[in-house]
FIKOLZA-1660 file (N, C-alpha, C; in steps of 0.1 Angstrom, whole numbers, plus 5000, padded with zeros to 4 digits):
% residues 179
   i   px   py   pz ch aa at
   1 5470 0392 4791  A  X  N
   1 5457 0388 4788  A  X CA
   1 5448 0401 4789  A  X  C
   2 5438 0400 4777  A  X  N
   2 5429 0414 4779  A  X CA
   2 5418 0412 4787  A  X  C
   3 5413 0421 4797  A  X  N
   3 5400 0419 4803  A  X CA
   3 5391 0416 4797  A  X  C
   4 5380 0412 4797  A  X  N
   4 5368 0407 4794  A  X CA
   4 5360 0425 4794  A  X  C
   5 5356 0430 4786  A  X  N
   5 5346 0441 4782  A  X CA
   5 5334 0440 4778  A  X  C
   6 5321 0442 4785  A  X  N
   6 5311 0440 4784  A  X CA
   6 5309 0453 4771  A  X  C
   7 5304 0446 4759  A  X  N
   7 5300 0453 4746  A  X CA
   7 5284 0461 4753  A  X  C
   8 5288 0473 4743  A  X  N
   8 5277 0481 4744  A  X CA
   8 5267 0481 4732  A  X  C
   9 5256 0476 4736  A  X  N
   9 5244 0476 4732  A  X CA
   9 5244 0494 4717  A  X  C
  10 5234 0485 4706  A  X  N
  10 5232 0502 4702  A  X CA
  10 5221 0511 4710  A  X  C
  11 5210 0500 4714  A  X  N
  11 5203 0508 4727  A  X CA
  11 5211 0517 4737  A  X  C
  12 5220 0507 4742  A  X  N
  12 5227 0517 4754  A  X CA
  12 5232 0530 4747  A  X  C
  13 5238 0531 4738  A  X  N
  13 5242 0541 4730  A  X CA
  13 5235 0552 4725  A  X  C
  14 5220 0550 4718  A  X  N
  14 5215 0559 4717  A  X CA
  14 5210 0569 4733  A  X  C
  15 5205 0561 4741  A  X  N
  15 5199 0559 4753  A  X CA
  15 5212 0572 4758  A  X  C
  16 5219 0569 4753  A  X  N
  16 5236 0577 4765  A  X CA
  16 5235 0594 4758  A  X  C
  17 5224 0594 4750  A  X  N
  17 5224 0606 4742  A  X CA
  17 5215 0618 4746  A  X  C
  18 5205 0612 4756  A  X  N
  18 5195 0620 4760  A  X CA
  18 5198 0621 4774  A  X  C
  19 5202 0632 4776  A  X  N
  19 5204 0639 4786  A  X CA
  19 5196 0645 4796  A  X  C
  20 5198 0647 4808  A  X  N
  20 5192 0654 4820  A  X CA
  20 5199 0667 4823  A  X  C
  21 5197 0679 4823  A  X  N
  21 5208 0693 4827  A  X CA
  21 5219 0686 4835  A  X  C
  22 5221 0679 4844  A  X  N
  22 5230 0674 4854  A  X CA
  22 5240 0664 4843  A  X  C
  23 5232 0652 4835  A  X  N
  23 5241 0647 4829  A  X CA
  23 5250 0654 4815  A  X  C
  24 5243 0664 4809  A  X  N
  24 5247 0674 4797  A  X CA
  24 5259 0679 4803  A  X  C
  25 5259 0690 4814  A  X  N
  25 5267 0693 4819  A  X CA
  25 5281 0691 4825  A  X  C
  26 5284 0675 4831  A  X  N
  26 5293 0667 4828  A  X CA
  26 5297 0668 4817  A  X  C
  27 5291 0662 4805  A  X  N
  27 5293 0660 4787  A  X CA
  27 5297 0673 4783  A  X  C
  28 5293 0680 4784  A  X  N
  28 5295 0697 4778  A  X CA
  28 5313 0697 4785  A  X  C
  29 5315 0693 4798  A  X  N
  29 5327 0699 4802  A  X CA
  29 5339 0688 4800  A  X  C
  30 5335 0679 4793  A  X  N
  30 5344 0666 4788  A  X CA
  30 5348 0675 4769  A  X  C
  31 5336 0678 4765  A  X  N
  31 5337 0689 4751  A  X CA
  31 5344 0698 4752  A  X  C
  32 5342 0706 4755  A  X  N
  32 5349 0722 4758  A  X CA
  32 5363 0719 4764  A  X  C
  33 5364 0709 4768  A  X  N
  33 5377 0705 4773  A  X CA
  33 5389 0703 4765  A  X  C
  34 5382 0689 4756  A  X  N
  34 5390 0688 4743  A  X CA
  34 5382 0702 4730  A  X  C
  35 5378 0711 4734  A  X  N
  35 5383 0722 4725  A  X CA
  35 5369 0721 4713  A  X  C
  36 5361 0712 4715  A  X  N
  36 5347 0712 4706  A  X CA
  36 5341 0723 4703  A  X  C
  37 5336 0724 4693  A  X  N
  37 5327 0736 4691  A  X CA
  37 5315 0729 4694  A  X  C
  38 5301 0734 4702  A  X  N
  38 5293 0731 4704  A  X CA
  38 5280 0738 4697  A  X  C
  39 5270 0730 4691  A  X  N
  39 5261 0738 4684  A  X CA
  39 5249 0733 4693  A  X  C
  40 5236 0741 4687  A  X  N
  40 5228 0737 4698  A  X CA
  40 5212 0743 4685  A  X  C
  41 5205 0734 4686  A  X  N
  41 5193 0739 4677  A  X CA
  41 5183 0731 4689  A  X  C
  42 5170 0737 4681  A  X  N
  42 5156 0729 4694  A  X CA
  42 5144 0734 4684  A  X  C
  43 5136 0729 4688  A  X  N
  43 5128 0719 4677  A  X CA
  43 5115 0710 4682  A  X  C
  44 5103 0704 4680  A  X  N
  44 5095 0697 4684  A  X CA
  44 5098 0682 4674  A  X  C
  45 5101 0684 4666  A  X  N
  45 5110 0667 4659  A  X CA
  45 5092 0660 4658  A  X  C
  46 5082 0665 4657  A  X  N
  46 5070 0654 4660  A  X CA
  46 5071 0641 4649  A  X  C
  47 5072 0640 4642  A  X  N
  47 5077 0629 4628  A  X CA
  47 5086 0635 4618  A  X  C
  48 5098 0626 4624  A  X  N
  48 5110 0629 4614  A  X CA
  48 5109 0627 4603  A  X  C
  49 5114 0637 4595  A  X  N
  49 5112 0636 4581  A  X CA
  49 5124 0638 4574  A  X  C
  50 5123 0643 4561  A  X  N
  50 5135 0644 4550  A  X CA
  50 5139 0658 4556  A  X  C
  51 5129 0668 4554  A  X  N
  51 5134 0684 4556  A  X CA
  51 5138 0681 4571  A  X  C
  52 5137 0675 4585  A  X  N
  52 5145 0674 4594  A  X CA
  52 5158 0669 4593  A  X  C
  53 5163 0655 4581  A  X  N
  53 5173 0652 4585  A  X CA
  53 5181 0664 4577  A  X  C
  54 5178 0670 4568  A  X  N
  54 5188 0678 4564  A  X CA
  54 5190 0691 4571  A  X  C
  55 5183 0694 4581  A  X  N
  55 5182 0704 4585  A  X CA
  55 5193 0702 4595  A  X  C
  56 5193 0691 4603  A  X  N
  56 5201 0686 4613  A  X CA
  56 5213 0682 4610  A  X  C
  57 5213 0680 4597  A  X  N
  57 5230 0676 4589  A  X CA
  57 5236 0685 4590  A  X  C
  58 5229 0698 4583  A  X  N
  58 5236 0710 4581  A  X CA
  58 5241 0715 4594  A  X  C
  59 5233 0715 4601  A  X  N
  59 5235 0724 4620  A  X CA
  59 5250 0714 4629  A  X  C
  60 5245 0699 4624  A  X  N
  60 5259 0695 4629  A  X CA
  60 5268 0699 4619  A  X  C
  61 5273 0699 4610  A  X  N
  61 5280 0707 4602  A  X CA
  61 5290 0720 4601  A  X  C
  62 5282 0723 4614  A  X  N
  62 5288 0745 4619  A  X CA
  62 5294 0740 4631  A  X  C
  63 5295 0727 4638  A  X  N
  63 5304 0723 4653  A  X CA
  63 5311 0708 4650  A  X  C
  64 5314 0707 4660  A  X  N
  64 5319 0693 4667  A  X CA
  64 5311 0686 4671  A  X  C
  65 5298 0690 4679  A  X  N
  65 5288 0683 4688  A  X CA
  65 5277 0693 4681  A  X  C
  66 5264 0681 4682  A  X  N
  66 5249 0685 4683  A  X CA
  66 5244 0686 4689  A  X  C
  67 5235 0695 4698  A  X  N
  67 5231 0694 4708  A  X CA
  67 5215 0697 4705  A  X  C
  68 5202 0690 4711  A  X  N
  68 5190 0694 4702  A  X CA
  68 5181 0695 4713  A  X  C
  69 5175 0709 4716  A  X  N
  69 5166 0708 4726  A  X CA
  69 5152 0702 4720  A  X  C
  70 5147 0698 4731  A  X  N
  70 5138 0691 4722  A  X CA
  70 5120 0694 4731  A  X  C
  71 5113 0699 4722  A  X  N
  71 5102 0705 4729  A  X CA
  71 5093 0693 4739  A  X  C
  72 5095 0695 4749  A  X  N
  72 5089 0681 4757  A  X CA
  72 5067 0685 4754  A  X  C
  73 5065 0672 4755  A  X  N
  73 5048 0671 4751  A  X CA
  73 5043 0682 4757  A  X  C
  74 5046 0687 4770  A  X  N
  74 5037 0697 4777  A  X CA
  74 5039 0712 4770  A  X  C
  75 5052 0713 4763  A  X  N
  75 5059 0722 4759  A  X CA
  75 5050 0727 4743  A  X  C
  76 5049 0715 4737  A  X  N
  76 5042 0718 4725  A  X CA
  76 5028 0723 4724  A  X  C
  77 5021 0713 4733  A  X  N
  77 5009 0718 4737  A  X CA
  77 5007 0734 4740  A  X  C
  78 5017 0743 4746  A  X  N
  78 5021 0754 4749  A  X CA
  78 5021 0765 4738  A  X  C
  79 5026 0756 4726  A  X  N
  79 5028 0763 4713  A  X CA
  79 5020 0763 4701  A  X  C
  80 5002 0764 4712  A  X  N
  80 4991 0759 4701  A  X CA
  80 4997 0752 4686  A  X  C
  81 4999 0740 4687  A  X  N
  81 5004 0733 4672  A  X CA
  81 4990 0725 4669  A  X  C
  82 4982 0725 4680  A  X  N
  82 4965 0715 4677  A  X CA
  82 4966 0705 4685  A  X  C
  83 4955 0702 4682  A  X  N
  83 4951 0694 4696  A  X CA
  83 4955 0676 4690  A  X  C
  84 4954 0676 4679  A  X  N
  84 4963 0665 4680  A  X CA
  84 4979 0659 4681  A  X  C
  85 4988 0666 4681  A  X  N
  85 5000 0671 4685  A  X CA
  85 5003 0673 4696  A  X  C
  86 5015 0663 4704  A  X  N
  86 5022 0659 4695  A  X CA
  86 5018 0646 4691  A  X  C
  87 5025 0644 4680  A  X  N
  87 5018 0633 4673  A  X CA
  87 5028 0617 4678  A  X  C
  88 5036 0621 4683  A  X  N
  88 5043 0609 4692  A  X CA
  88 5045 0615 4707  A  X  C
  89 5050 0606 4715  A  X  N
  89 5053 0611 4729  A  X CA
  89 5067 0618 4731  A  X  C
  90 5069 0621 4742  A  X  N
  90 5087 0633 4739  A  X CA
  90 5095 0618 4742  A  X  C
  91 5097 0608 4746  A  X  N
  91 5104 0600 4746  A  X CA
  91 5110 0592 4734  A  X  C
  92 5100 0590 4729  A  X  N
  92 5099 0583 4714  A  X CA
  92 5106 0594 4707  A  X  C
  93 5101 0606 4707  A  X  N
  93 5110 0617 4695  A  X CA
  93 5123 0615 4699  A  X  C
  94 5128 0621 4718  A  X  N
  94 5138 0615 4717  A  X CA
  94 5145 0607 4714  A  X  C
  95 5141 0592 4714  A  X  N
  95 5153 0581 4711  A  X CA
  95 5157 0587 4692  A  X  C
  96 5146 0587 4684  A  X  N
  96 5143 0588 4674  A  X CA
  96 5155 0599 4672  A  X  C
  97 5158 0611 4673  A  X  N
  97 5166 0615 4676  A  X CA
  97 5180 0617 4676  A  X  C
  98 5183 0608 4690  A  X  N
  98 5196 0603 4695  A  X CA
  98 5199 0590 4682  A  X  C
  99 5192 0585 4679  A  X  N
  99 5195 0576 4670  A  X CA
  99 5201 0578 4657  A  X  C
 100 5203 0593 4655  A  X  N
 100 5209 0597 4646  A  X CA
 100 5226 0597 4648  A  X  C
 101 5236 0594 4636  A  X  N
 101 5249 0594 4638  A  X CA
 101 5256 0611 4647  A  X  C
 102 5249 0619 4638  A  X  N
 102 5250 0632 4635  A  X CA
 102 5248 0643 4647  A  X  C
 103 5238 0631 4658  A  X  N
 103 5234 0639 4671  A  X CA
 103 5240 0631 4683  A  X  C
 104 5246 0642 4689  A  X  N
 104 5250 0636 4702  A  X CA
 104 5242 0643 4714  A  X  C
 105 5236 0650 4716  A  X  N
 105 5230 0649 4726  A  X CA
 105 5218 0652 4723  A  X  C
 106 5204 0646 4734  A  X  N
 106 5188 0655 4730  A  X CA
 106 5187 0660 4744  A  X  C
 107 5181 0667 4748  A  X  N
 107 5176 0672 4759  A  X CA
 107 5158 0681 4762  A  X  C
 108 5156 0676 4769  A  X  N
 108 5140 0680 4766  A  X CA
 108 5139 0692 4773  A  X  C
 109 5131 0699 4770  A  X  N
 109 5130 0714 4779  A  X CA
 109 5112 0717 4780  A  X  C
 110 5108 0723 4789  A  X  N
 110 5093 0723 4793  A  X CA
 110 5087 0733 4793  A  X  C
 111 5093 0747 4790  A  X  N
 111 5089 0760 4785  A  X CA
 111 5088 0757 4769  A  X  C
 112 5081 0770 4764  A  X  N
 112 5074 0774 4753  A  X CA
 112 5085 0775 4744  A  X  C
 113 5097 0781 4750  A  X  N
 113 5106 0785 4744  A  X CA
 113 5122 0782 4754  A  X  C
 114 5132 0776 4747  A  X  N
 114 5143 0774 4750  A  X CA
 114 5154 0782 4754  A  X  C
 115 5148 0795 4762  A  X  N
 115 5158 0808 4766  A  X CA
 115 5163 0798 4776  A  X  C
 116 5162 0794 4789  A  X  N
 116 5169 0792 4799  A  X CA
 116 5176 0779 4792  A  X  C
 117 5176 0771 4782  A  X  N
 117 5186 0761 4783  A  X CA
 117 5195 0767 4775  A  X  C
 118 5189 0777 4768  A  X  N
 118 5201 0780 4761  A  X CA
 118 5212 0791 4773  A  X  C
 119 5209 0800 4777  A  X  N
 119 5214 0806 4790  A  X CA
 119 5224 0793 4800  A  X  C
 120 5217 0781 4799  A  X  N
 120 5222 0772 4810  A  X CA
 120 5238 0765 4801  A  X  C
 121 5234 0761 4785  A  X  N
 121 5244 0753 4779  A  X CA
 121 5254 0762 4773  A  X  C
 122 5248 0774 4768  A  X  N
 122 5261 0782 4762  A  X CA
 122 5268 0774 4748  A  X  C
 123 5257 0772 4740  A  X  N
 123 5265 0771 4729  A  X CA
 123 5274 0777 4723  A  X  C
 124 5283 0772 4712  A  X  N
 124 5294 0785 4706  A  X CA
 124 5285 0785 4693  A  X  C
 125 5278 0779 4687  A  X  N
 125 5266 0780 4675  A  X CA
 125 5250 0780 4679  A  X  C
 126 5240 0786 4677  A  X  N
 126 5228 0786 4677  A  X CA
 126 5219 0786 4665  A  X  C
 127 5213 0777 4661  A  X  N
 127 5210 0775 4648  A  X CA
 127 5191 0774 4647  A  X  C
 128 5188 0781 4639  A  X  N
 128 5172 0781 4635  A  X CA
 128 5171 0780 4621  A  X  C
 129 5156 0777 4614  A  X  N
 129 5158 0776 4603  A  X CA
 129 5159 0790 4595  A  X  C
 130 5158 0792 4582  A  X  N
 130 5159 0807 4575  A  X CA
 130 5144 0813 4579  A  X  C
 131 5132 0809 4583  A  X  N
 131 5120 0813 4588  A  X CA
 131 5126 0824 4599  A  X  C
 132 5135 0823 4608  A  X  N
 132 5141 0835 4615  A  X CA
 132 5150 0841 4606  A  X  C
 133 5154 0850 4616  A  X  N
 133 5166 0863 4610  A  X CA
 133 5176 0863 4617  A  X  C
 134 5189 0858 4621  A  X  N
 134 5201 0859 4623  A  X CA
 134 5204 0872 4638  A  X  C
 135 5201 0883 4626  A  X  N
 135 5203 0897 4633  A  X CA
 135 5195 0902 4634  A  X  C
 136 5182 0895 4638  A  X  N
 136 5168 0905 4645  A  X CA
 136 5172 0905 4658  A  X  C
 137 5172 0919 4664  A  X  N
 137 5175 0920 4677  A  X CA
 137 5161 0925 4686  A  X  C
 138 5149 0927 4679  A  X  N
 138 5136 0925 4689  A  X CA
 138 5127 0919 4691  A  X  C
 139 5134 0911 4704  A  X  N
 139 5125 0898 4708  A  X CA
 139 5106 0898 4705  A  X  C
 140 5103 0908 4701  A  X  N
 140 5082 0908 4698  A  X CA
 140 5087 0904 4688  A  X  C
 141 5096 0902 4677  A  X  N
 141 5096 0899 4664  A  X CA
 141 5093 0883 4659  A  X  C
 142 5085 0875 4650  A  X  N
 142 5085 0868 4646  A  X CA
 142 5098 0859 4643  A  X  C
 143 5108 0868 4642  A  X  N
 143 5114 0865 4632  A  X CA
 143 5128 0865 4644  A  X  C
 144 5127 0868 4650  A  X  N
 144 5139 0867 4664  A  X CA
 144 5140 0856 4669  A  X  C
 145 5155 0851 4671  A  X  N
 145 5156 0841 4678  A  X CA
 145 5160 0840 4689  A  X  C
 146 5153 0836 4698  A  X  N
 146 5155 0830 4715  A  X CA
 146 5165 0826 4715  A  X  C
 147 5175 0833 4729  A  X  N
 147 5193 0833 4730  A  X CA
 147 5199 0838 4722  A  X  C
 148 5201 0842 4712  A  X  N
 148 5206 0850 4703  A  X CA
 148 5214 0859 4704  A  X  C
 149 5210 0866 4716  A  X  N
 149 5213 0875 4725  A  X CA
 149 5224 0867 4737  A  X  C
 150 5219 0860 4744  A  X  N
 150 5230 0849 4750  A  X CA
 150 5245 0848 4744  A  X  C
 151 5238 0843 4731  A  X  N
 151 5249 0832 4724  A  X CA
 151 5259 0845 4718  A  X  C
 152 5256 0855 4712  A  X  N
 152 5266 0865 4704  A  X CA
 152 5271 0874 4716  A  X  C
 153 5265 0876 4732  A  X  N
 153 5271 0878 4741  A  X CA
 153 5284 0875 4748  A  X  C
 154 5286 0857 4742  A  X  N
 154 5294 0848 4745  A  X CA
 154 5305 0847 4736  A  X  C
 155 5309 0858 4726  A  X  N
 155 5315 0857 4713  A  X CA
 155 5310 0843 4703  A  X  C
 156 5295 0838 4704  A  X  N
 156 5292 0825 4698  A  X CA
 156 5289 0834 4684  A  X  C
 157 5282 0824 4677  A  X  N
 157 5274 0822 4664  A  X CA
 157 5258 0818 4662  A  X  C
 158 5251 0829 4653  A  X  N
 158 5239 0825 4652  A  X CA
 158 5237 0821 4640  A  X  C
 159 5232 0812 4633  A  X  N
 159 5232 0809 4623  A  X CA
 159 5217 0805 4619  A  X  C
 160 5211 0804 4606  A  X  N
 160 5200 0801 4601  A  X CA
 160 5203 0790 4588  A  X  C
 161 5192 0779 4588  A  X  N
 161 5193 0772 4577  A  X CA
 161 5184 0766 4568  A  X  C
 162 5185 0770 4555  A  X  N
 162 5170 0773 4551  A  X CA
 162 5163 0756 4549  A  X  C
 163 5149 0757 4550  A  X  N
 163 5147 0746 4549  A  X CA
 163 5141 0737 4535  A  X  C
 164 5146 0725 4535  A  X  N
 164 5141 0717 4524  A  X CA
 164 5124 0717 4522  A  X  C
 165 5124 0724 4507  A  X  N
 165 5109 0731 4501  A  X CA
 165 5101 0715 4502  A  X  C
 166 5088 0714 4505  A  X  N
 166 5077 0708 4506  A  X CA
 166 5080 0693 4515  A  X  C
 167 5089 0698 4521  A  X  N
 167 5093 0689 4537  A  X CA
 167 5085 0695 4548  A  X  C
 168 5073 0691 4559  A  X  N
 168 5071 0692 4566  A  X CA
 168 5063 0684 4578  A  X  C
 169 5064 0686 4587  A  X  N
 169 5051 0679 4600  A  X CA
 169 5038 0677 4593  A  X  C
 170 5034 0692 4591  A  X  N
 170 5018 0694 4588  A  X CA
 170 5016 0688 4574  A  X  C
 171 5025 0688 4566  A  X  N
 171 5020 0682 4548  A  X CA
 171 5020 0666 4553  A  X  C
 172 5028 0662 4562  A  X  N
 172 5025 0650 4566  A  X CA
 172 5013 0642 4572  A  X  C
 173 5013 0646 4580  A  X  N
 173 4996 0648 4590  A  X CA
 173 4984 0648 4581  A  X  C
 174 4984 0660 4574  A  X  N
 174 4974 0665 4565  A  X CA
 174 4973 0654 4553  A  X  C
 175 4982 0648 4549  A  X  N
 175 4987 0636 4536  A  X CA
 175 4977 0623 4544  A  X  C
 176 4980 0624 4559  A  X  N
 176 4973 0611 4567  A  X CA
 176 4963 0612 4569  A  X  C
 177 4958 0625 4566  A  X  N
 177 4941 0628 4570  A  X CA
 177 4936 0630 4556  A  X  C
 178 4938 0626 4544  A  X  N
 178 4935 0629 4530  A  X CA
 178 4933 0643 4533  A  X  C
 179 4940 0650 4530  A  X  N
 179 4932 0663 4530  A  X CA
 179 4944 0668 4513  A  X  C
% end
């Protein structure tokens, strides 16, 4: 006779996706274990759109796992994006997120910029859109990507991917404010 198995919820499931450093960490070493390539992009996600999901297709695409730092509310605020922004709260982005097939983990980070989680996770891929440069190696640069340096330290991958033309946050926002 088979035991009785309590079915898991899709809630529980997305929910199992958003991570704490302590719980990733565990996850990361269950991955690496069985041999995963791990990618890792980060992002403020404020209203998902079309140019996000493609952008996040493509990034899971270069691994095994997705890993998405995800700019927590205090964090964005940090990144003058305006004062109405973010335009949802960091939890809502996250579930929103995790709810994707394609992502397995989110994790929220509270700096301006995602150097120490990247330092902390060690991806074997690091992905930004084509707005960076791959092989800019001077962090003053616009165009440099945070851990980049980490990640190709680590024999990883930096990768860029360009983004889908007249997809964005702001045409959206701006579309809601008739402008």
């Amino acid at each position: 006779m088979v035991p009785f198995t309590k079915k898991v919820s899709a809630l529980e499931i997305i929910q199992s996706k958003i991570h704490t450093p302590e719980t990733l960490l565990k996850t990361l070493a269950v991955w690496r274990f069985k041999s995963q390539k791990i990618v890792f992009t980060n992002g403020c996600f404020d209203v998902l759109h079309r140019g996000h999901i493609d952008y996040l297709a493509k990034a899971s695409d270069l691994g095994g796992k997705l890993i998405i730092g995800l700019n927590s509310d205090a964090s964005i605020r940090l990144l003058n994006k305006g004062n109405s922004r973010p335009l949802q709260d960091e939890h809502s982005r996250a579930m929103i997120l995790a709810s994707l097939n394609f992502v397995n983990g989110v994790i929220l980070f509270e700096d301006a910029t995602p150097r120490y989680l990247i330092n902390f996770l060690q991806p074997n891929v690091l992905v930004k859109g084509a707005d960076y440069d791959a092989n800019e190696t001077d962090p003053q640069s616009k165009k440099y990507i945070v851990g980049s340096d980490t990640v190709k330290a680590l024999g990883g991958e930096v990768k860029t991917i360009e983004f889908l033309e007249g997809f964005s946050t702001t045409n959206i926002e701006n579309k809601i404010k008739g402008m």
